[in-house]
C-alpha positions as CSV (number, residue, x, y, z in Angstrom):
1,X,-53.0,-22.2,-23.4
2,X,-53.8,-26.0,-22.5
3,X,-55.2,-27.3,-19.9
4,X,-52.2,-28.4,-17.8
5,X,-50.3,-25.2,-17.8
6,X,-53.7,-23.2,-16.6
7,X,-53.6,-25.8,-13.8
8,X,-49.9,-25.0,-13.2
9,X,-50.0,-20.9,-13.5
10,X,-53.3,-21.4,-10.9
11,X,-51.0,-24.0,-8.4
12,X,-47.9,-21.9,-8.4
13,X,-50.3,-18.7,-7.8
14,X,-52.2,-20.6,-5.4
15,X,-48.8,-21.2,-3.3
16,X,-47.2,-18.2,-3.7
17,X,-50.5,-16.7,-2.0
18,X,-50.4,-19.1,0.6
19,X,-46.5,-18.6,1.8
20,X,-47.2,-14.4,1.9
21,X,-51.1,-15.2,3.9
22,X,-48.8,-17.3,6.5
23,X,-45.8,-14.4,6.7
24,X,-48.4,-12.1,7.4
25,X,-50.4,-13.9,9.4
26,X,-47.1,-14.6,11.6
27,X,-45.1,-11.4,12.2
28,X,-41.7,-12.0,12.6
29,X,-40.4,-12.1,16.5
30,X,-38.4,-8.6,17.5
31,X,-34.4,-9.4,17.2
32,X,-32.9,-7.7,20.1
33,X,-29.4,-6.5,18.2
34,X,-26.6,-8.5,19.5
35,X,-23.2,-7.7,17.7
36,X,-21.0,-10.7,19.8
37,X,-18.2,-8.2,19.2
38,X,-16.2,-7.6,22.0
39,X,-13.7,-4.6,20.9
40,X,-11.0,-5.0,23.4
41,X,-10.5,-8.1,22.6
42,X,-10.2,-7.9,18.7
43,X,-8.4,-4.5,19.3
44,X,-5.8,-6.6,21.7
45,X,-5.7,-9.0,18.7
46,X,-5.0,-6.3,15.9
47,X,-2.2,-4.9,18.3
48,X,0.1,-7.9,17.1
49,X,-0.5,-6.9,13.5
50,X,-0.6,-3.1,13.5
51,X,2.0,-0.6,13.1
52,X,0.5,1.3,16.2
53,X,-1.6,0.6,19.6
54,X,-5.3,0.1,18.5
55,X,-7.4,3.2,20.0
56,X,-10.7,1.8,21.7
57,X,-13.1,4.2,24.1
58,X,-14.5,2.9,27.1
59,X,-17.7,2.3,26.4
60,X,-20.6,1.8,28.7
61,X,-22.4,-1.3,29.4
62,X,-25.6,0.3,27.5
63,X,-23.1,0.5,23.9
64,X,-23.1,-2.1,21.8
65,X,-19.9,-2.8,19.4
66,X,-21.5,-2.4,16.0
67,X,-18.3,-3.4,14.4
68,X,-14.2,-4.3,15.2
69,X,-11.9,-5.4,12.6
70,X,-8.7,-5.2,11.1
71,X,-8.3,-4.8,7.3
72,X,-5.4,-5.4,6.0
73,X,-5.0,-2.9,3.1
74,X,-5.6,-6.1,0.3
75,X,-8.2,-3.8,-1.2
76,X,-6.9,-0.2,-0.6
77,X,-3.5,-0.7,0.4
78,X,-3.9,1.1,3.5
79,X,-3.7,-1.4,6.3
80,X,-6.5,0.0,9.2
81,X,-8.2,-0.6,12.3
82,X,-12.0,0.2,12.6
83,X,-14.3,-0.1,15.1
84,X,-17.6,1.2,15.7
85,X,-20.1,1.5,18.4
86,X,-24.3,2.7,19.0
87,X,-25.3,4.1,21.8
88,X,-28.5,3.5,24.0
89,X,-29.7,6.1,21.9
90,X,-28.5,4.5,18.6
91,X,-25.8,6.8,18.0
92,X,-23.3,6.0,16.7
93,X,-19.3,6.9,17.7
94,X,-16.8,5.3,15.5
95,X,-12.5,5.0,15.0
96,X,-10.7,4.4,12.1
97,X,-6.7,4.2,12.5
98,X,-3.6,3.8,10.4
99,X,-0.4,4.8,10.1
100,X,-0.6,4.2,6.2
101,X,-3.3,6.6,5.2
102,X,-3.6,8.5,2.3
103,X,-5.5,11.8,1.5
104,X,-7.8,9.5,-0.8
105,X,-8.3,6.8,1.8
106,X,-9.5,9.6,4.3
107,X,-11.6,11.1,1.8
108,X,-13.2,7.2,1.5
109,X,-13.7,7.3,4.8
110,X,-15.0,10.9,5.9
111,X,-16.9,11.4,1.9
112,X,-16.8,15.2,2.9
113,X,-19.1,17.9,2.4
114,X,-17.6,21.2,2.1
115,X,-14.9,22.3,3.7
116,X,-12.8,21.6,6.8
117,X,-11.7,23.5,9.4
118,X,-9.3,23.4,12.1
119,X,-10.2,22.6,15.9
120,X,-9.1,21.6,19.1
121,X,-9.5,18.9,21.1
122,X,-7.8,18.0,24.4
123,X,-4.8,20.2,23.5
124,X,-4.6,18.5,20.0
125,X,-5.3,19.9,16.6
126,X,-7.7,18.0,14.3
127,X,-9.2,19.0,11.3
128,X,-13.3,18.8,11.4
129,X,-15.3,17.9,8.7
130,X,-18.8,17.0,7.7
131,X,-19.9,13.9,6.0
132,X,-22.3,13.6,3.3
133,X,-23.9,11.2,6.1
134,X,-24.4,14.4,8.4
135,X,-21.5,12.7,11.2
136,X,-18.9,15.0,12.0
137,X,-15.4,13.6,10.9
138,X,-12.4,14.6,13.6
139,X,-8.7,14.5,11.9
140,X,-5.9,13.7,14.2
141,X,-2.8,13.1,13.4
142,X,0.7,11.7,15.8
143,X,3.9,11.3,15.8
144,X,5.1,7.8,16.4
145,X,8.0,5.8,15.6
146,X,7.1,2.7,13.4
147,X,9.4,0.3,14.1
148,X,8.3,0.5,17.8
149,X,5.8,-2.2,18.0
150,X,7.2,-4.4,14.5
151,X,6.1,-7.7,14.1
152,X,6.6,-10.3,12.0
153,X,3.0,-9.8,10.3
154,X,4.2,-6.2,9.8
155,X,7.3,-7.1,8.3
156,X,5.2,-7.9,5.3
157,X,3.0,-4.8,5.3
158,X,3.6,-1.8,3.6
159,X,5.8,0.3,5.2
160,X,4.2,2.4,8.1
161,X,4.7,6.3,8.0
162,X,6.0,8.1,10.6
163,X,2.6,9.3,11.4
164,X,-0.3,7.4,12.6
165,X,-3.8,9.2,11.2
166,X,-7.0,8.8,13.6
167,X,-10.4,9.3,12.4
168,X,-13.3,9.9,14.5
169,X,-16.3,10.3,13.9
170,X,-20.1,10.5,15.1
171,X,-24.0,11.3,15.2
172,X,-24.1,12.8,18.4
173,X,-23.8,16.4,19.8
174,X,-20.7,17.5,18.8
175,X,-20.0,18.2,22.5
176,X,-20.5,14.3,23.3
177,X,-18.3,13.5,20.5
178,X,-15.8,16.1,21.3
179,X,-15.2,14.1,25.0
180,X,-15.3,11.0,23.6
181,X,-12.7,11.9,21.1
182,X,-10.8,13.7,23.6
183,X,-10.7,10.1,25.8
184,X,-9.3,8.7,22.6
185,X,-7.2,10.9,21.7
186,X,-5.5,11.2,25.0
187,X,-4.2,7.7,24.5
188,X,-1.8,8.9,22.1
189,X,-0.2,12.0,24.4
């Protein structure tokens, strides 16, 4: 090897060393986790889209909104509301919604583990699963009438079912997430 490319392995060696001695010399400042997601909001902006009133929880000043967003079914052809939130525990409690969905976009979105059964909640049946994420998935399923709420967005959408699919799911006690599911859930009765 000649001379200049010993010099210019040693230089680029000798920086590279330098950049990691000053990251670890300088830990990085803690990032307290704001989202900037304000769920009511985006779900009062999905309503003039969706085939059905987007379902939101009450959540307590202490939650933060991981996530809220519309998606439009380009990919998957089922149109859907999601949003998603942690707790001051870092749990988390999340909604999917549409009144397009499909056994194969539920699967997507639950990726079960075994088999479901069948449960109550606030004078509702859902079906329960378990995730291969250890959440537990709540099935609901209502009634509703889909040219209620049309739009002129909507008018381009696939056509909405009679049926409007909720899925809810979380890492909590499945007590917490039972009441938080039934607070949801009871926004459809």
């Amino acid at each position: 090897m000649s001379q200049t490319a010993k010099a210019m392995t040693y230089s680029v060696l000798a920086s590279i060393a330098i950049v990691f001695a000053w990251m670890a010399i300088n830990p990085q400042p803690e990032m307290e986790y704001e989202s900037g997601v304000d769920a009511p909001v985006v779900a009062e902006e999905v309503s003039t889209v969706a085939a059905f009133t987007p379902a939101t929880v009450n959540a307590p000043e202490s939650w933060r909104t991981n996530f809220a967003r519309w998606n439009s079914g380009s990919s998957d052809e089922v149109p859907a509301w999601n949003v998603g939130y942690l707790t001051e525990e870092d749990e988390f409690f999340g909604i999917s919604q549409s009144a397009h969905a499909t056994t194969g976009w539920i699967d997507d979105k639950i990726s079960p583990v075994g088999e479901p059964t069948e449960t109550t909640v606030a004078n509702h049946e859902v079906t329960r699963w378990v995730g291969d994420d250890d959440h537990i998935y709540l099935v609901a399923e209502f009634d509703h009438d889909p040219d209620a709420l049309e739009t002129v967005e909507q008018a381009e959408a696939p056509e909405p079912s009679e049926s409007m699919t909720l899925i809810l799911s979380g890492s909590m006690e499945e007590q917490t997430l039972h009441q938080l599911a039934a607070e949801v859930i009871n926004q459809y009765r």
